[in-house]
C-alpha positions as CSV (number, residue, x, y, z in Angstrom):
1,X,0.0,0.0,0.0
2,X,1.3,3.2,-0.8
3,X,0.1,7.1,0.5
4,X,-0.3,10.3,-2.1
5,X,0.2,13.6,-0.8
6,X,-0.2,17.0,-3.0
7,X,0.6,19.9,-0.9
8,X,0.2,23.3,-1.7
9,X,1.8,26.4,0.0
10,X,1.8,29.8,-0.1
11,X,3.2,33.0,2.1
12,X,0.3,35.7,0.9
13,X,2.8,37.6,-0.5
14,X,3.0,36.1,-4.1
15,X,5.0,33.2,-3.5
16,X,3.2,30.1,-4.1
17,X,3.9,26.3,-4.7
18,X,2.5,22.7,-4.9
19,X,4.2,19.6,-4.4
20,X,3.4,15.8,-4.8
21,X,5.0,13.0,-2.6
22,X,4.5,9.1,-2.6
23,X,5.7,7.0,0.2
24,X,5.3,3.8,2.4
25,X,3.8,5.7,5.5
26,X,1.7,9.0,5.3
27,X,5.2,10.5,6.5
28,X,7.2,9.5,4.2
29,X,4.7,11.2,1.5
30,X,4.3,13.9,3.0
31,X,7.5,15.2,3.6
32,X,8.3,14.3,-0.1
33,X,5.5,16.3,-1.6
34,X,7.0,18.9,1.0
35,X,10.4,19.2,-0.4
36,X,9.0,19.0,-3.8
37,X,7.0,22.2,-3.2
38,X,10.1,23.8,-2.1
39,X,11.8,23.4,-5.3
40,X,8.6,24.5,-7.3
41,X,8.3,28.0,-5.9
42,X,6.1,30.7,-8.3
43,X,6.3,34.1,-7.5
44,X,3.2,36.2,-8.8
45,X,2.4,39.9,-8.8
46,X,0.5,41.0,-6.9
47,X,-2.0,44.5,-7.1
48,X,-2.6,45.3,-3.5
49,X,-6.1,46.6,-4.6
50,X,-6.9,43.8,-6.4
51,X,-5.3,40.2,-5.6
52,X,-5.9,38.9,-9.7
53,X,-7.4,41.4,-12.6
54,X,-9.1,37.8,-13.5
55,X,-9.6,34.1,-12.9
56,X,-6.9,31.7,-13.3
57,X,-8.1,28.0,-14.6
58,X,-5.4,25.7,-14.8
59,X,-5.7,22.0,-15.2
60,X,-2.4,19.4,-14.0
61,X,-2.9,15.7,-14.2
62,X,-6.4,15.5,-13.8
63,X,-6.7,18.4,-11.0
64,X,-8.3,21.4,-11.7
65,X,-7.8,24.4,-10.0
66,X,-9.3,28.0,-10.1
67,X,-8.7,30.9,-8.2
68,X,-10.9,33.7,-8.5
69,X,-10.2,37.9,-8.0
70,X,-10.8,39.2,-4.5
């Protein structure tokens, strides 16, 4: 048996990342998908009026995300 993690992180100042970890033990995968997230950092502009001028759809591996403007 084997344990999937996909972590996402961000510091709400424009740095985001995701990571995805397998393992033996929930542990195991976790710290994995953490240490890839560290190596996938994204830094975004940021408007301090307004956090996106529009929505972001994006698709990876069968997971969709979409973050909307504030």
């Amino acid at each position: 048996m084997k344990f999937r993690y996909l972590v996402y992180m961000g510091n709400c100042n424009g740095v985001i990342g995701y990571g995805k970890g397998k393992g033996t033990d929930f542990e195991d995968a976790m710290d994995k998908a953490v240490e890839d997230c560290k190596k996938n950092l994204i830094a975004i502009n940021l408007d301090h009026f307004i956090s996106w001028p529009r929505s972001i759809t994006e698709s990876f591996q069968g997971v969709k995300l979409t973050v909307y403007p504030n």
